[in-house]
GUDREN-962020 format. One record per residue (C-alpha): y, x, z. Coordinates in steps of 0.05 Angstrom, whole numbers, padded with zeros to 5 digits, always signed. Example, Ala and Ser with C-alpha at 12.3 -4.5 7.8 and 13.67 -1.06 7.14 Angstrom:
# GUDREN-962020
-00090+00246+00156-00021+00273+00143
//
This chain:
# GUDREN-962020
+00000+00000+00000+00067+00013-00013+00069+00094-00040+00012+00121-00012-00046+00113-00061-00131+00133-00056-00153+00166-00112-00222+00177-00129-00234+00254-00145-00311+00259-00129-00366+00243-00158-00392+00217-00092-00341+00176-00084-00351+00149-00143-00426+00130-00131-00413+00106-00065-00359+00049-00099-00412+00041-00146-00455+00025-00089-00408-00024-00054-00398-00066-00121-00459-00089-00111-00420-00139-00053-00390-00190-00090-00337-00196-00049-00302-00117-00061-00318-00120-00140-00244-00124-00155-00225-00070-00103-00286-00030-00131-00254-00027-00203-00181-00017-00175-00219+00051-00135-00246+00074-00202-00185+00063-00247-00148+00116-00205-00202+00169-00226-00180+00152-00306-00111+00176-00284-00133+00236-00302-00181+00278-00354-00221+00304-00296-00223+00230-00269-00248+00201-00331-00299+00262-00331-00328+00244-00263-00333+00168-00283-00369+00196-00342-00419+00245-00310-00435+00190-00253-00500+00158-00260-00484+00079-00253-00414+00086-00267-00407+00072-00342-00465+00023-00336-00431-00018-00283-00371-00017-00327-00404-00041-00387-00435-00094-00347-00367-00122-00331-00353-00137-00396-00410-00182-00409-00394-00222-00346-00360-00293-00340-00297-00259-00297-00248-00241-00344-00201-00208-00295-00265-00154-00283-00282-00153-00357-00207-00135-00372-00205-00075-00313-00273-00049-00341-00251-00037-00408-00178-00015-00393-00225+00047-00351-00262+00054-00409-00206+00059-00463-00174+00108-00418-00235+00145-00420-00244+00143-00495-00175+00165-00501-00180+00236-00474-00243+00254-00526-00278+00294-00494-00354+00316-00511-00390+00289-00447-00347+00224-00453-00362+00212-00528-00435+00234-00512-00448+00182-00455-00409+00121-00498-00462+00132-00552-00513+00151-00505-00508+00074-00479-00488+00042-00544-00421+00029-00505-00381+00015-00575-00418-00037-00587-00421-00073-00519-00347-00077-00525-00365-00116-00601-00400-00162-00567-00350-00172-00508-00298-00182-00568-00340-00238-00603-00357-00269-00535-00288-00273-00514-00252-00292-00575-00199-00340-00570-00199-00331-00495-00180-00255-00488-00109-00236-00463-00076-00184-00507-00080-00128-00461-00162-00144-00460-00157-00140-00536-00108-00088-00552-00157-00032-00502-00218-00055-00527-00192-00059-00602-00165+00014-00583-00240+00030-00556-00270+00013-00628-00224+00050-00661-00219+00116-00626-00294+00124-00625-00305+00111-00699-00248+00162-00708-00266+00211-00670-00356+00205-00674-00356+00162-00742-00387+00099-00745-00458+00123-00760-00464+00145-00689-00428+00092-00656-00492+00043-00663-00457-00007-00700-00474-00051-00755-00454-00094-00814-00452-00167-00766-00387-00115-00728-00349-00124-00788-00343-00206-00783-00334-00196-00702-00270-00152-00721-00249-00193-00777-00246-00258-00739-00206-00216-00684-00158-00202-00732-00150-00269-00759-00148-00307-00690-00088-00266-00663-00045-00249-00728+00019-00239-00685-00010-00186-00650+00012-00125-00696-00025-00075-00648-00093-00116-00644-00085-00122-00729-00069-00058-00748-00130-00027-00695-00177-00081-00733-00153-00064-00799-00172+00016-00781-00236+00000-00765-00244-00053-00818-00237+00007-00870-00283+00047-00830-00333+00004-00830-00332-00016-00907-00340+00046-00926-00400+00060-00886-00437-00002-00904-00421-00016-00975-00427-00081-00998-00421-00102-00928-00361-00136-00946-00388-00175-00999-00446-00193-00944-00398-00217-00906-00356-00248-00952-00427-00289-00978-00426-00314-00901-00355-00342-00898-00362-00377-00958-00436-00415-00939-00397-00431-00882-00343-00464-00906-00367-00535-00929-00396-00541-00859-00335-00518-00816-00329-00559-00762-00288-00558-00693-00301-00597-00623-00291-00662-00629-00293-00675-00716-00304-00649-00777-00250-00592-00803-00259-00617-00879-00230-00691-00861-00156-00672-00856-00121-00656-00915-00051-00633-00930-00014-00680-00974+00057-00696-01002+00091-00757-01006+00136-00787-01068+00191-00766-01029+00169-00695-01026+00158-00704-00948+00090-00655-00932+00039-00700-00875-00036-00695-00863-00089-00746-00877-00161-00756-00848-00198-00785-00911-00258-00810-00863-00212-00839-00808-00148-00861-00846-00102-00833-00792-00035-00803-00808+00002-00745-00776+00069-00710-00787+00040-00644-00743-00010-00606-00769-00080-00615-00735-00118-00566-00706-00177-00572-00759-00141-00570-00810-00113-00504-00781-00183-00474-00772-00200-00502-00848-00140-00463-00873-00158-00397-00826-00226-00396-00854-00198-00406-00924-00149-00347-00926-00199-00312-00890-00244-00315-00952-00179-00303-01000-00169-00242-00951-00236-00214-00964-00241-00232-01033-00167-00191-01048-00196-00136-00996-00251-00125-01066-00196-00123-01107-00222-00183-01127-00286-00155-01164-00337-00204-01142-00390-00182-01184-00444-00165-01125-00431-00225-01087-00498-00278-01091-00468-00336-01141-00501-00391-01094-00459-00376-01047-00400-00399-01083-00422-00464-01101-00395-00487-01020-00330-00478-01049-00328-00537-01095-00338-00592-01040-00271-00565-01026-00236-00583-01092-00268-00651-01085-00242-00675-01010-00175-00630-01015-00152-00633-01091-00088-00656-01071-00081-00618-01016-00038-00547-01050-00054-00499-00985-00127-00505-00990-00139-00516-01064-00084-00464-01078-00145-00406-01037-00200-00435-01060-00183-00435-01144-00155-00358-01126-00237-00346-01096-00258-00390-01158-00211-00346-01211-00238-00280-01185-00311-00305-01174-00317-00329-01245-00305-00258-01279-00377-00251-01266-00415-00288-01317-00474-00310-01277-00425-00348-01228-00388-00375-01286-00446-00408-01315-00473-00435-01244-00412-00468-01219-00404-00493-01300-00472-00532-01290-00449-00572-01222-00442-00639-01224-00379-00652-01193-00341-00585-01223-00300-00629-01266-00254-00643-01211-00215-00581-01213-00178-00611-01275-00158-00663-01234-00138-00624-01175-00090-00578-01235-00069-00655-01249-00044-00665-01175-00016-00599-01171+00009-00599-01240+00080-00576-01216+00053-00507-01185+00053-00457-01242+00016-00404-01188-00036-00452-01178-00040-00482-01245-00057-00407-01265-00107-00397-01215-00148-00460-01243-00139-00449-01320-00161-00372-01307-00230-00422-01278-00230-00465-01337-00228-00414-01389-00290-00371-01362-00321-00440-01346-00310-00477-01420-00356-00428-01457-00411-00461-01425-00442-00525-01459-00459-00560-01392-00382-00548-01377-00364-00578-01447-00402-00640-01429-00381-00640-01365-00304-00647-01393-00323-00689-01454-00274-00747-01430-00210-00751-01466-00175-00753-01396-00191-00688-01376-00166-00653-01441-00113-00694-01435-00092-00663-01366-00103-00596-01405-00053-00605-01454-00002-00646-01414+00000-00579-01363+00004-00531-01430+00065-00572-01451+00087-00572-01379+00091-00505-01373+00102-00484-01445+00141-00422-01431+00091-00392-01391+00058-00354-01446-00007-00334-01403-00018-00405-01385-00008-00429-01453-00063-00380-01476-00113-00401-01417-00113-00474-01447-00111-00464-01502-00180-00421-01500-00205-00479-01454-00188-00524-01511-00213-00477-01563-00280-00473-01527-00289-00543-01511-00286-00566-01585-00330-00518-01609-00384-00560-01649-00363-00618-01597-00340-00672-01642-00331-00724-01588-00272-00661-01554-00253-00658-01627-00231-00723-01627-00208-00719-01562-00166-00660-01576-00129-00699-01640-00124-00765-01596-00077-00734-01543-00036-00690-01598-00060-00623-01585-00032-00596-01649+00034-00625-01630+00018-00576-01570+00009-00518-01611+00064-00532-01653+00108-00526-01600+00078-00461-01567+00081-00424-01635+00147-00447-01643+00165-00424-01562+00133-00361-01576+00140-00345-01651+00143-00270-01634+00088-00268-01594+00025-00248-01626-00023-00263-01572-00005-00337-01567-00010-00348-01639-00080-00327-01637-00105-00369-01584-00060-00427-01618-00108-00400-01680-00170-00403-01640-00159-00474-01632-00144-00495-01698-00201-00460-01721-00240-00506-01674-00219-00570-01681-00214-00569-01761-00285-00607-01770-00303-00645-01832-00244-00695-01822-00195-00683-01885-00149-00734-01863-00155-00688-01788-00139-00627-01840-00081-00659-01879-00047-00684-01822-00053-00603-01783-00032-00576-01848+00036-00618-01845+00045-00615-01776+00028-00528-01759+00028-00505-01831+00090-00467-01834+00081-00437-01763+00017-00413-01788+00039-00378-01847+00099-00354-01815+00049-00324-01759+00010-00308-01816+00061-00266-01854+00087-00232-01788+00019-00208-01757-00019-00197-01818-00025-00120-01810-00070-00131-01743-00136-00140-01776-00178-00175-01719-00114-00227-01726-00111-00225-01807-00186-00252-01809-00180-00308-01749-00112-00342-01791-00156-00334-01866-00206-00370-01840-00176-00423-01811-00128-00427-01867-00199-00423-01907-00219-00494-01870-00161-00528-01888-00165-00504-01961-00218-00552-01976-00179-00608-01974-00131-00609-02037-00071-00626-02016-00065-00580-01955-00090-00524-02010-00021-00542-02042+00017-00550-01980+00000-00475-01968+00005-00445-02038+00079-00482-02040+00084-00440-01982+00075-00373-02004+00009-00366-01978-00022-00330-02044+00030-00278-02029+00016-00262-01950-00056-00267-01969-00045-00213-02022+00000-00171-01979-00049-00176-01922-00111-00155-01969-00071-00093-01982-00053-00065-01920-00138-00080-01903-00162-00043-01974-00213+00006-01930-00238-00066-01889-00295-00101-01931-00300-00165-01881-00222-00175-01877-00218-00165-01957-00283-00217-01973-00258-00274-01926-00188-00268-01953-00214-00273-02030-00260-00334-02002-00192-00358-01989-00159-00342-02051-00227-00381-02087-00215-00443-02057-00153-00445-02075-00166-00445-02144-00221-00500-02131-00181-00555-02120-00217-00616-02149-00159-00657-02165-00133-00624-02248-00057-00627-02235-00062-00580-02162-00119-00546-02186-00067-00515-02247-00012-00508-02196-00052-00474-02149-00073-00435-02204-00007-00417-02221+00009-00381-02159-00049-00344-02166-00034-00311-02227+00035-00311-02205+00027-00282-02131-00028-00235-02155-00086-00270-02131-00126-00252-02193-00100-00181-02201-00119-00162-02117-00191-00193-02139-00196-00147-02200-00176-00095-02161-00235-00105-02104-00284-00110-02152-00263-00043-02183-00257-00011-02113-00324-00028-02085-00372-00035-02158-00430-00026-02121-00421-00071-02054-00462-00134-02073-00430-00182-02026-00367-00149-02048-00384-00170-02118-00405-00235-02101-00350-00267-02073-00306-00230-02126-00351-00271-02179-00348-00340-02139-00261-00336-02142-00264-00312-02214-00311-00369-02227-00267-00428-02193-00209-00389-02239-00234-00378-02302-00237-00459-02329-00164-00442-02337-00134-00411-02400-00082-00368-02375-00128-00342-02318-00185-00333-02374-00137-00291-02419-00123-00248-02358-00199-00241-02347-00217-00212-02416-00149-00164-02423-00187-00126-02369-00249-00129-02395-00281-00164-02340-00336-00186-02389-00357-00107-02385-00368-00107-02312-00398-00181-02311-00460-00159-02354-00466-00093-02318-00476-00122-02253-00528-00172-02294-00568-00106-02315-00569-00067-02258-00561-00116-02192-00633-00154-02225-00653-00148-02148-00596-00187-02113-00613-00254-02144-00557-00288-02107-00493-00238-02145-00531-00247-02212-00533-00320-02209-00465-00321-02188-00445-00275-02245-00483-00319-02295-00442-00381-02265-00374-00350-02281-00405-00325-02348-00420-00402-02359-00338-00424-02363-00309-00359-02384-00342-00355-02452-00316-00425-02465-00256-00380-02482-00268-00347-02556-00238-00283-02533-00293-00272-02479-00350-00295-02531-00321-00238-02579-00331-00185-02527-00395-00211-02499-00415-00201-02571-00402-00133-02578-00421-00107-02513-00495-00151-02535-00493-00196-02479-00543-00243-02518-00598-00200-02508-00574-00180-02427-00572-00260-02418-00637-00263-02450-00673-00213-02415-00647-00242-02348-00673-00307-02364-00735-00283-02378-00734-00254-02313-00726-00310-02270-00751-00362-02318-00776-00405-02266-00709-00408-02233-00685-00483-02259-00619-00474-02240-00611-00400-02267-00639-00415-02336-00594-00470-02345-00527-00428-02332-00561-00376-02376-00567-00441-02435-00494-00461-02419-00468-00387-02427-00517-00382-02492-00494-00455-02516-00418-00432-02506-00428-00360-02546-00478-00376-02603-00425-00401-02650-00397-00328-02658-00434-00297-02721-00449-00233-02684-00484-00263-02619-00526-00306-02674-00553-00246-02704-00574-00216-02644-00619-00275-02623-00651-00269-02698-00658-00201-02699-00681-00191-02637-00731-00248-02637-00701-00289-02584-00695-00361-02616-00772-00375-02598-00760-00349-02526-00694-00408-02523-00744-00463-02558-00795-00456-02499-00753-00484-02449-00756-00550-02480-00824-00553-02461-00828-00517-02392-00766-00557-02374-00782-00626-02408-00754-00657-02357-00693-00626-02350-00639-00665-02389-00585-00605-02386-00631-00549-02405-00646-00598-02465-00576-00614-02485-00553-00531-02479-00624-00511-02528-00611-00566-02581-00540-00552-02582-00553-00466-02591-00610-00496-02638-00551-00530-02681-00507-00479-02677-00560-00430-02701-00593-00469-02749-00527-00461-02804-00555-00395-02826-00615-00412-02868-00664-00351-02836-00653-00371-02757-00655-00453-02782-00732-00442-02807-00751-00402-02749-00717-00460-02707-00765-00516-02753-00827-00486-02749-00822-00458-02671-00785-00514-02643-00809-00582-02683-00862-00593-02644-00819-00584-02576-00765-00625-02612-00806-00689-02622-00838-00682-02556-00779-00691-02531-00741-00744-02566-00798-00792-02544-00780-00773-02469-00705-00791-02493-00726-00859-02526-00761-00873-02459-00700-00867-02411-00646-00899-02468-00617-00835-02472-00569-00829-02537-00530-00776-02527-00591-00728-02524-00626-00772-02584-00558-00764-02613-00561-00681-02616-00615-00689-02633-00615-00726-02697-00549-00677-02713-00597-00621-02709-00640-00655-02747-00601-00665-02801-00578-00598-02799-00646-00564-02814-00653-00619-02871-00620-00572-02909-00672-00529-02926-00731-00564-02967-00786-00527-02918-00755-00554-02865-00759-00623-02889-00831-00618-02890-00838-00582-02824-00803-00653-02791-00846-00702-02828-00911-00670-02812-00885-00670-02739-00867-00746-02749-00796-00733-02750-00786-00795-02799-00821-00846-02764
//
């Protein structure tokens, strides 16, 4: 009492208090003894070295007397403070560090601050100074210290010691965290307090923008937050805490345990606070694929759209649940899931909401993108609440943005389907923002292909083919080709392009369209490919399928045969024999180009007969192959020299076969009687023709009697009269029964 003062300075003294504690009565005078021996490094030595001492100490702090439990382990923190050897040696000796763990998780909530700052202090100078391997701890001391933390966040001592050994901890037992972090969320959907259930109360806002809380199973009101809801929104920032303490890189994390979250967006959707953490958990847990496509396959998942409806307003949050819906719309559960044309509603009402945010814009639109990929009913969907109106306006917002135009470009490519009223009406609407993106971006090859493609789906409808060639879209396409000469795929889906627009079915656009073409060097780029890559087959073959939608017109076919395209066409014939697909093709365009006299003259003198010929005979029992072959031998026999080489080379007999082996065939017919008529006006190839072909001829005229055909019967007698020129030939038909 008043200045004098006992110290303890023995170690007998020390065992004798330790002796006396076991009265009940002197406890608290026993530990007010010892703490004067921790005064001092040679105090705190004795306590140490003592046998009993440190155990009787320890045992305070499992005890229901908190006033003893907080003396014990203010002796002990002095102790751990001085570090000495015998000290540190003793502590691990009796797994002391984590005795004071479990006093923590006993106590919590109930602890004073000085109790928690000296045994916080405890934990900390141990692992510091022995390292946590030999302080006996394991991974369940990480939640202990974590909930510490998070129960008493105005104690900036208590947080920053629990942070320390937080650290320490994670890195001794990686993946602890994400252990832990597993825990909190399997937890969460069945949080629960004394006296109800922590998931009832929700924080809501009225129309007047005041904030009160709701119980959903009770129906009560309250302007003051309620305790559960305060534990509901602990645990939830406790799991946002842990999930940003991974920087959050979730991939190691079991994806069942995520699935507790969505009960969450269910109950709370309207309720910012919560919904706000859990969407942040959700955006970082679905970089990992595997959780992605689990939560995309729960039944109820679909209401996160409508808790970004309720929330609408909060661009954070907003971004937090589109980052979800992106990963979660490339899955075709997800897609079904979302098949209502209220949720993609909400989708595009928050993109047009928040318009000038440029990475929200491109999160729905990917989520839009991916929903109507080969999903008609989200097609429809997409066009019923104006989604191109929506993309309209963001290329428009953005127009110097590249990365918005191509996910405004990803989901245009998606939702043009088979509709060409859908087509014409995009076209009008998001054609010159397109070809303005178009033109502006064209030099990035990844986005050159994604706008000729989808420009390529609206370029089978007519009238959006002229919409876009009006537009200058030959030119960009040109332009683009020729910064991408050295990229094969970007250069064959741009001349797909350039093909259908020379395809148009309607005769007035298809000559516009044309027109630009040959204009806007769609032809000459095309030429140009063809000569650059001669021995690239698919190269060659879409190269053949444009020059074949433009050679029906004149101007175009002129072009053709001043450079000498004839010479390449029956090369690729001779020495491509094995890629059946390009020498069809080839044959094809040979069909309408020699209706042009120009292109019969050189196919004459470069001896395509015979190169036809011999292909024919090659494939012979292609249907459709020797019938372009007839229609390019039909169009070419007029010309003296191509007749002379089916005499001389005795090719007429091979051409008067295919009456027979394709009797049925009315065009094969029509394309050997008409060569046969042409042929027949020099007397040598018209007896051949008689005496090879009569038989054939009549065959076949009963077969047109049969099916009323006149036109056929019609060549037919025309033939006929032209081989009744010749005497011989006369008698060749009546012995045949030609007359009758």
């Amino acid at each position: 009492s008043g200045e004098a003062a006992l110290y303890v300075t023995t170690a007998e003294q020390a065992a004798a208090l330790i002796a006396a504690s076991r009265l009940q009565s002197v406890q608290d005078d026993v530990l007010a003894l010892l703490e004067t021996a921790s005064y001092t490094s040679d105090g705190c030595l004795i306590l140490a070295s003592t046998p009993g001492v440190m155990e009787a100490l320890l045992g305070k702090l499992k005890g229901e007397d908190s006033v003893l439990a907080g003396s014990a382990v203010a002796i002990i923190a002095k102790m751990v403070s001085h570090n000495d050897p015998t000290i540190n040696g003793r502590m691990m000796e009796l797994k002391a560090v984590g005795m004071v763990v479990d006093a923590l998780k006993d106590r919590a909530g109930e602890a004073d601050d000085l109790f928690l700052q000296n045994a916080c202090y405890v934990l900390s100078g141990m692992i510091n100074t022995v390292g946590v391997e030999n302080t006996g701890l394991d991974k369940a001391a990480m939640r202990v210290v974590q909930d510490i933390s998070f129960a008493y966040p105005d104690n900036e001592y208590v947080v920053s010691q629990c942070n320390d050994v937080m650290h320490h901890l994670g890195e001794t037992f990686a993946g602890s965290t994400e252990a832990l972090l597993e825990d909190r969320l399997r937890g969460l959907a069945n949080l629960s307090v004394e006296g109800g259930n922590a998931l009832e109360w929700q924080c809501v806002t009225s129309e007047d923008g005041q904030v009160y809380y709701y119980n959903a199973v009770t129906g009560e009101t309250s302007w003051e937050q309620p305790q559960m809801h305060v534990n509901l929104m602990q645990e939830v920032e406790t799991v946002m805490d842990l999930v940003t303490g991974l920087d959050g890189e979730l991939g190691e994390i079991d994806p069942l345990s995520t699935i507790s979250l969505l009960p969450l967006i269910t109950s709370h959707a309207r309720d910012k606070g919560v919904v706000s953490k859990v969407c942040g958990v959700l955006a970082a847990a679905c970089k990992n694929g595997n959780v992605s496509q689990l939560l995309a396959e729960q039944d109820r998942i679909g209401d996160i759209v409508s808790a970004m409806q309720y929330n609408m307003n909060d661009e954070s949050l907003v971004l937090e649940i589109t980052s979800v819906l992106t990963n979660l719309s490339e899955f075709d559960k997800f897609k079904v899931t979302l098949s209502s044309t209220e949720y993609i509603k909400v989708i595009n009402d928050t993109c047009w909401t928040h318009i000038n945010n440029k990475d929200l814009v491109i999160r729905c639109f990917m989520t839009l993108g991916n929903l109507a990929f080969n999903n008609l009913p989200n097609i429809s969907s997409c066009y019923e609440v104006e989604v191109p109106s929506t993309i309209e306006k963001a290329m428009q917002t953005h127009i110097e943005l590249e990365d918005v135009h191509e996910a405004a470009i990803f989901v245009l490519g998606n939702i043009l389907a088979d509709d060409d009223e859908q087509k014409r009406m995009v076209s009008l609407m998001v054609g010159d923002e397109l070809l303005l993106a178009f033109d502006r971006f064209k030099t990035n090859v990844d986005f050159f292909l994604k706008v000729t493609r989808c420009l390529g789906s609206l370029s089978l409808v007519d009238e959006c083919v002229l919409n876009m060639c009006t537009r200058n879209s030959v030119w960009i396409t040109v332009s683009g080709m020729k910064a991408h000469m050295e990229n094969t795929e970007a250069l064959k889906v741009a001349i797909e392009l350039l093909s259908n627009f020379a395809a148009c079915e309607d005769d007035d656009m298809d000559a516009q369209c044309t027109q630009f073409l040959l204009d806007q060097g769609g032809l000459e780029i095309v030429l140009e490919c063809m000569t650059k890559f001669d021995t690239d087959t698919s190269m060659l073959l879409v190269c053949f399928e444009a020059l074949y939608n433009l050679a029906d017109d004149d101007a175009a076919a002129a072009k053709l045969n001043e450079a000498g395209v004839i010479k390449q066409t029956l090369f690729a014939v001779q020495n491509f024999d094995y890629e059946r697909r390009l020498v069809s093709q080839v044959i094809r365009f040979l069909s309408v180009l020699t209706y042009h006299e120009s292109a019969v003259s050189q196919f004459a003198t470069l001896g395509g007969m015979q190169i036809i010929c011999q292909a024919m005979h090659t494939r012979v029992d292609d249907e459709e192959f020797v019938q372009d072959c007839m229609l390019t031998i039909s169009n070419a026999v007029p010309n003296p020299d191509n007749q002379a080489s089916l005499f001389e080379n005795n090719l007429v007999p091979q051409l008067l076969q295919l009456l027979t082996f394709y009797s049925e065939n009315e065009d094969i017919a029509k394309y050997v009687i008409i060569s046969s008529i042409r042929l027949s006006t020099n007397d040598a190839v018209s007896t051949v023709i008689a005496e090879e072909g009569m038989r054939s001829f009549m065959k076949a005229s009963t077969g047109f009697v049969e099916t009323d055909n006149a036109p056929l019967l019609s060549l037919l007698f025309e033939l006929l009269g032209q081989l009744a020129f010749l005497k011989k030939n006369i008698q060749v038909i009546v012995q045949h029964s030609g007359i009758n």
